[in-house]
C-alpha positions in Angstrom: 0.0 0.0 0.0 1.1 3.4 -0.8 2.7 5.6 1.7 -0.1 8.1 2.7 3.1 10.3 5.0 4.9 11.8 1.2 4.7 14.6 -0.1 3.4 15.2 -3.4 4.8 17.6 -5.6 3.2 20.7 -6.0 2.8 20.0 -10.1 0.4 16.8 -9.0 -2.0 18.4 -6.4 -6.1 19.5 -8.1 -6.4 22.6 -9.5 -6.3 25.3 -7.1 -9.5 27.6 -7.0 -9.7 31.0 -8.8 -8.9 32.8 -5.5 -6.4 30.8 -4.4 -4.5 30.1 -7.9 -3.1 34.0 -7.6 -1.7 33.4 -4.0 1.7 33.2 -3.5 3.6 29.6 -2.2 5.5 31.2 0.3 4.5 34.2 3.6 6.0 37.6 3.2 9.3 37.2 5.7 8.4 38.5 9.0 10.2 41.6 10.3 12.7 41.4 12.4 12.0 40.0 16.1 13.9 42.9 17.8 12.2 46.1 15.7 10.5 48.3 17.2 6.5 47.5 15.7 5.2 50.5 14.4 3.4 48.5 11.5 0.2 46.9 13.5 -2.5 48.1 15.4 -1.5 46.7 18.6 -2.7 47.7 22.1 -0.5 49.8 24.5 0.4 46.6 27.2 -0.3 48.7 30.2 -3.9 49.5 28.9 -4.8 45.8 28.9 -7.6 44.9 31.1 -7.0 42.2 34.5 -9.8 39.2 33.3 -9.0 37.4 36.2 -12.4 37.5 38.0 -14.5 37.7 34.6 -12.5 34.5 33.6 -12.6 33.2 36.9 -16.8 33.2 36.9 -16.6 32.0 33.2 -14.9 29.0 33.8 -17.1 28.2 37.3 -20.3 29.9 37.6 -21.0 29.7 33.6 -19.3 26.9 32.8 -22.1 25.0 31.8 -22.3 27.8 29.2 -19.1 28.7 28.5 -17.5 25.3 27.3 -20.2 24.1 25.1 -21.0 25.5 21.2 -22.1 28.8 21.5 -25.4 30.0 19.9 -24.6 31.3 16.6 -25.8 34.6 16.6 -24.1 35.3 19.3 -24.9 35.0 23.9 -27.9 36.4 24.2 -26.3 38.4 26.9 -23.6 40.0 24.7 -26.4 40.7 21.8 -28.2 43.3 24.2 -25.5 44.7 25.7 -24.1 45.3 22.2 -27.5 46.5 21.2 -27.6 48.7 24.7 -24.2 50.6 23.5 -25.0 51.0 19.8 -28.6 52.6 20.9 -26.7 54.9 23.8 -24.9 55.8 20.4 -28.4 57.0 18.4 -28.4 53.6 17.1 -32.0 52.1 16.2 -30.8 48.4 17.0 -32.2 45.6 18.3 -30.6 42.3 20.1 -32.0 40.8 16.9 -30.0 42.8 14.9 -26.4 42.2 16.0 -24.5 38.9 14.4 -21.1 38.7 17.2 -18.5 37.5 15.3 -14.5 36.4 15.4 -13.4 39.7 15.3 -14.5 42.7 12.7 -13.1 41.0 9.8 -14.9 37.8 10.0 -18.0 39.9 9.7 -16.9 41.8 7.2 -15.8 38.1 5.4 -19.6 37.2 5.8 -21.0 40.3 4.0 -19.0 39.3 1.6 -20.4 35.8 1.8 -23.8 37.3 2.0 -23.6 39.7 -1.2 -20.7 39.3 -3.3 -20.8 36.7 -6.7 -17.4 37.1 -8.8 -17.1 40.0 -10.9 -19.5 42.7 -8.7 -18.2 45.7 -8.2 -17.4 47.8 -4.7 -16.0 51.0 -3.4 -13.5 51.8 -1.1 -11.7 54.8 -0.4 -8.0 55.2 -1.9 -6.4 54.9 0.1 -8.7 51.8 3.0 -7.7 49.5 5.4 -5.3 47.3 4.2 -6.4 43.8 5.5 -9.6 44.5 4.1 -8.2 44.4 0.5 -7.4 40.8 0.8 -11.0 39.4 1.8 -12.7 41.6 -1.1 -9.9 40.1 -3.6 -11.0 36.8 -2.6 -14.0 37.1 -3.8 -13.4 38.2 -7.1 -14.4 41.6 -6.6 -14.0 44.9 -9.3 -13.0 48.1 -7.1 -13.8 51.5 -7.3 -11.5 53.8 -5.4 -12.9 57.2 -4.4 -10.3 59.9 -2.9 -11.0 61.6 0.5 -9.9 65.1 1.7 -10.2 66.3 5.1 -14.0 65.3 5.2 -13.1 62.2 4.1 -15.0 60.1 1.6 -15.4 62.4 -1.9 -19.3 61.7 -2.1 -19.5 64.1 -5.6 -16.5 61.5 -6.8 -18.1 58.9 -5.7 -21.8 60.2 -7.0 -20.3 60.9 -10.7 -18.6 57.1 -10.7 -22.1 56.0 -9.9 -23.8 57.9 -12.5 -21.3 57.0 -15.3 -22.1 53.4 -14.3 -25.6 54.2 -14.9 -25.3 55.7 -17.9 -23.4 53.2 -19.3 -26.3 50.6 -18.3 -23.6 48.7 -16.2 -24.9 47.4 -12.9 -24.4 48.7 -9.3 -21.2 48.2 -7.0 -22.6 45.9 -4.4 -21.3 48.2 -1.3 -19.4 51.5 -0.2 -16.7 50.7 2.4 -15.5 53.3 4.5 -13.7 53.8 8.3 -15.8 56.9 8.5 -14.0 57.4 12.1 -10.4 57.9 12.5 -10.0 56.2 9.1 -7.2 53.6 8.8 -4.8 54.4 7.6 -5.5 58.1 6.9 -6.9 59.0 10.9 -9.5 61.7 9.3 -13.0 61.6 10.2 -15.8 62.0 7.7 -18.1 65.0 8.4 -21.7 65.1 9.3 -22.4 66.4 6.0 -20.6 64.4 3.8 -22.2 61.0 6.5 -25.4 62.6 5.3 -24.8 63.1 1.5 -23.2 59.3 2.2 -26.8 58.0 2.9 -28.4 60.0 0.9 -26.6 58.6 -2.3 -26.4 55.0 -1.1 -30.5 54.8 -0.5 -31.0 56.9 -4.0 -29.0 53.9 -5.6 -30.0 50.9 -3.4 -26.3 50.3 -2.3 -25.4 48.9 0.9 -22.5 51.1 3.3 -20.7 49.0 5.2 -19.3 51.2 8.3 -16.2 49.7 10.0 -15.9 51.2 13.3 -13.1 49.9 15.1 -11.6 53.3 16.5 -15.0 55.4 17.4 -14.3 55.5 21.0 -10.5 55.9 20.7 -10.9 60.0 20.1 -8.8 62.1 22.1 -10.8 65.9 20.2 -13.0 67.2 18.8 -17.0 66.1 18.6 -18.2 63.2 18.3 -20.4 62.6 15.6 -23.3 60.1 14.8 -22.4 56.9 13.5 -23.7 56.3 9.6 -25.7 53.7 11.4 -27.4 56.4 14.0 -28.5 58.4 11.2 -30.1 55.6 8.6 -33.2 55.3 8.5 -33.7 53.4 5.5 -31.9 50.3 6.3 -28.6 50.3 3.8 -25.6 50.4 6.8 -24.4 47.7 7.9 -22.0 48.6 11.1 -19.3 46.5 11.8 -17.8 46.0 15.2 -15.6 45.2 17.7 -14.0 44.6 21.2 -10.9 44.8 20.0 -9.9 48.3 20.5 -12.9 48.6 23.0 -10.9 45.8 25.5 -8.3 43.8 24.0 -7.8 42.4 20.8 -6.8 39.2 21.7 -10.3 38.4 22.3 -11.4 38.0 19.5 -14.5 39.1 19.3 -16.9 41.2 16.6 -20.1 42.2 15.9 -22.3 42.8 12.4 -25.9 45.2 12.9 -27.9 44.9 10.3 -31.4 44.9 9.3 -33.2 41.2 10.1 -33.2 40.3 6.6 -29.1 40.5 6.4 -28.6 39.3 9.9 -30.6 36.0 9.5 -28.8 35.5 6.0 -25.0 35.9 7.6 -26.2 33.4 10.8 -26.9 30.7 8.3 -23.7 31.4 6.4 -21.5 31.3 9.4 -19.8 27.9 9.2 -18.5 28.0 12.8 -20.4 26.3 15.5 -20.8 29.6 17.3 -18.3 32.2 18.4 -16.2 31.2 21.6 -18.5 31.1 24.4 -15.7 31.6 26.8 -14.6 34.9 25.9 -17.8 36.5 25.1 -19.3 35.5 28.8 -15.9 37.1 30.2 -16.8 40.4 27.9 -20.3 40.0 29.4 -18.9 40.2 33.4 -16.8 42.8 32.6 -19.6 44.9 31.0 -21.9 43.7 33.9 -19.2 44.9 36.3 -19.5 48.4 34.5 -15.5 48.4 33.7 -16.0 49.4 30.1 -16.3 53.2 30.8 -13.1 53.4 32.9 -11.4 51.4 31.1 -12.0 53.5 27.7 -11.0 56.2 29.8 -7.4 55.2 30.1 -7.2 54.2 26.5 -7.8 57.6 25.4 -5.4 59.3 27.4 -2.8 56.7 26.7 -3.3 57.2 23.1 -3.7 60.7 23.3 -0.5 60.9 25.0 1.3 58.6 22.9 0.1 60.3 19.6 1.7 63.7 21.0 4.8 62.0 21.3 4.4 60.8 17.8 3.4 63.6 16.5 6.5 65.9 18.0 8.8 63.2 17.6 7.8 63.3 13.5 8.1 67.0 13.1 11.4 67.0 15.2 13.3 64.2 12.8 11.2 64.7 9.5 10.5 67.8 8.6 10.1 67.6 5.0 6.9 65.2 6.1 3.4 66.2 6.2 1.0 64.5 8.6 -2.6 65.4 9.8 -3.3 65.1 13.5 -6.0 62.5 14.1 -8.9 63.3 16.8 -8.4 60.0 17.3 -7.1 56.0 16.4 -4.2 54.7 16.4 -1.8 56.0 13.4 -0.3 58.6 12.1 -0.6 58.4 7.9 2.8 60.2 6.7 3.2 62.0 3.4 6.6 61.7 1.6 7.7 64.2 -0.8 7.3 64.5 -4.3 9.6 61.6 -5.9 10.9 59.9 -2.2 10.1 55.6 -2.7 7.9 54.6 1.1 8.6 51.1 0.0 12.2 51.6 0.3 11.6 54.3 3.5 10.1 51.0 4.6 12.5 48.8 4.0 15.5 51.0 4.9 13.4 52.1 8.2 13.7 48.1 8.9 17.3 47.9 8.6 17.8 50.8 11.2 15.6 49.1 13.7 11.7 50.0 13.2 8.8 48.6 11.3 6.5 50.8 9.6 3.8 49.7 6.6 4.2 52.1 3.2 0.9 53.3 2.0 1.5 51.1 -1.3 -0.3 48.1 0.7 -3.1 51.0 1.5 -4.9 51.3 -2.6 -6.6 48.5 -3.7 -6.2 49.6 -7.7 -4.4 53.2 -7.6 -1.2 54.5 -9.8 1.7 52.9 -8.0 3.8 56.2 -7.9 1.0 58.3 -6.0 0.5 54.9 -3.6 4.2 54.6 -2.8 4.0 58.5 -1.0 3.1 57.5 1.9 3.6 55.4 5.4 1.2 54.3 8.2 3.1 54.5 11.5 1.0 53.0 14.6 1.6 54.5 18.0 -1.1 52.5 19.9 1.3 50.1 21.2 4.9 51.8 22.3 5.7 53.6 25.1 7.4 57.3 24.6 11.1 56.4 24.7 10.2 53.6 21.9 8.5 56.6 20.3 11.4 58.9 20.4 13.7 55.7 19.1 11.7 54.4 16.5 11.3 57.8 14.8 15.0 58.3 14.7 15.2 55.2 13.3 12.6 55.6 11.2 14.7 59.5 10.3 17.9 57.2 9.7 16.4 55.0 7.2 14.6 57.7 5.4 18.1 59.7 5.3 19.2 57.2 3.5 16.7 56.6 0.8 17.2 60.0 0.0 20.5 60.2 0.1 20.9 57.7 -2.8 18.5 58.8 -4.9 16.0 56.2 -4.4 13.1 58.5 -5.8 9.6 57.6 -7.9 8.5 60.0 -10.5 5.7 62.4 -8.8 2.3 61.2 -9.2 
């Protein structure tokens, strides 16, 4: 009988699948274990919450709960409390309305699941949130990319690419995406006008917005404005969650609010046997406890604190860089000059010691010259003096780019 432990060569394996077929047969090399990680949205360590007790009366009071398959939309529990916050927020949501989920981007996976056939169209923002790109691509999706200014999301751009569509008898994109708060990567916050404009254009079209909202309590300024969900009233956002950057992210935990007729879809499409039971009951007892409001508290001034540093720290060692202060979030988006490479600011910012993520991984579709301007730095998860180090690294790395020429004509 055949040995079932070989290997089989790669040439001998089925057909991959469409989405697979363009993936590459190796990971992109990891960055160095002793850089200092400005590249991911990480939380500060001293921020994260003590779970003892909420673990403790997880694992003993709910245990008969806790280690068996979850309901699949989610602990009844968790579902009104998530539905409490959202309508605190000038939500109109129901517990029936709210899907939880393995983090935000397993919801947004399951819209996907839910509306998207290969070849429909969407629209994202050039640039959007980078490990978003991946999860449309899988499915085979067209993009539309729409700029932003300092109101963020270009609603006349976007308006005219919808009309042109029209015109041309071609059929809708299936959804808008937007951060419309502290937008990752860019940090800028779309205004109440354009939010409105926003709605008004997605209902006039029957498109769907699908409002990622990871950051909305992590503002240091400014007002706070209504969520797109808060102000629709005709049923096209669907708000995507999570208790990521509202307690920790290794938690692992989501949310999707929809209208009933989404919500009930994306249950039956969700192939696990329920999110983890365990760590929604421990978000549950910390809620109940009513830790959630203090503990936002010190997030904000950690970040805001942390963001200052950043933000002198930048203007100090780079001063040929433009930045806008974010309200809020977690990064800084950097603009280069005219002609400077961020790939190789990257990767020379790497060799001196710090990670940092060029904007190139930021545009789903855009010219790759205007792309390569930029880089996201993070400072969610340093402390000041890693601050102060990485941005001289960071300085170092760019000095030498520049220093050899390493340009790209302008955009």
């Amino acid at each position: 009988m055949e040995s079932l432990t070989s290997t089989a060569p790669l040439s001998s394996l089925p057909p991959f699948a469409r989405r697979a077929a363009l993936l590459s047969n190796t990971l992109p090399a990891s960055a160095p274990a002793v850089n200092l990680a400005f590249d991911s949205g990480h939380a500060f360590p001293g921020v994260l919450p003590d779970l003892t007790l909420e673990a403790t009366a997880a694992l003993t009071t709910f245990r008969a709960e806790t280690l068996q398959y979850a309901p699949k939309a989610g602990l009844p529990a968790l579902k009104a409390h998530i539905a409490d916050y959202m309508t605190g927020e000038g939500a109109e949501v129901t517990a029936a309305q709210i899907l939880v989920t393995n983090g935000a981007k397993h919801a947004i996976e399951l819209v996907c699941r839910l509306l998207i056939d290969e070849g429909d169209t969407i629209v994202v923002t050039a640039p959007t949130y980078f490990t978003a790109i991946p999860i449309f691509r899988s499915f085979g999706v067209r993009f539309i990319e729409v700029g932003q200014d300092e109101d963020g999301l270009d609603v006349d751009e976007l308006a005219d690419s919808l009309s042109r569509l029209r015109n041309a008898g071609e059929a809708m994109p299936k959804f808008v995406y937007n951060v419309p708060d502290f937008h990752n990567p860019t940090g800028v916050t779309m205004s109440l006008a354009r939010r409105h404009a926003l709605l008004e254009l997605a209902q006039h079209y029957g498109i769907l917005i699908i409002e990622d909202s990871p950051y909305r309590k992590v503002r240091f300024t400014g007002e706070s404005l209504p969520s797109l969900k808060a102000l629709d009233r005709a049923g096209v956002v669907v708000h995507v969650g999570t208790f990521s950057k509202l307690m920790a992210p290794g938690l692992r935990v989501g949310w999707a609010a929809a209208s009933p007729a989404l919500i009930t879809r994306m249950i039956q499409l969700k192939s696990d046997g329920g999110s983890c039971p365990l760590t929604q009951r421990i978000i549950v007892e910390f809620l109940n406890a009513g830790r959630l409001t203090g503990h936002i508290n010190r997030i904000q001034a950690t970040y805001q604190a942390n963001r200052d540093q950043m933000v002198a720290a930048v203007r100090r060692e780079l001063p040929d860089v433009t930045l806008t202060i974010p309200e809020g979030g977690y990064y800084l988006w950097l603009t280069l000059p005219d002609g400077v490479d961020g790939d190789a600011v990257a990767r020379a910012a790497s060799a001196s010691g710090v990670t940092v993520i060029s904007g190139s991984k930021f545009f789903a579709m855009s010219d790759v010259h205007r792309a390569r301007h930029h880089l996201r730095v993070a400072y969610s998860h340093a402390s000041h003096e890693e601050i102060v180090l990485g941005i001289r690294a960071l300085a170092t790395g760019y000095q030498s780019v520049t220093e050899s020429s390493v340009v790209v004509p302008a955009g």
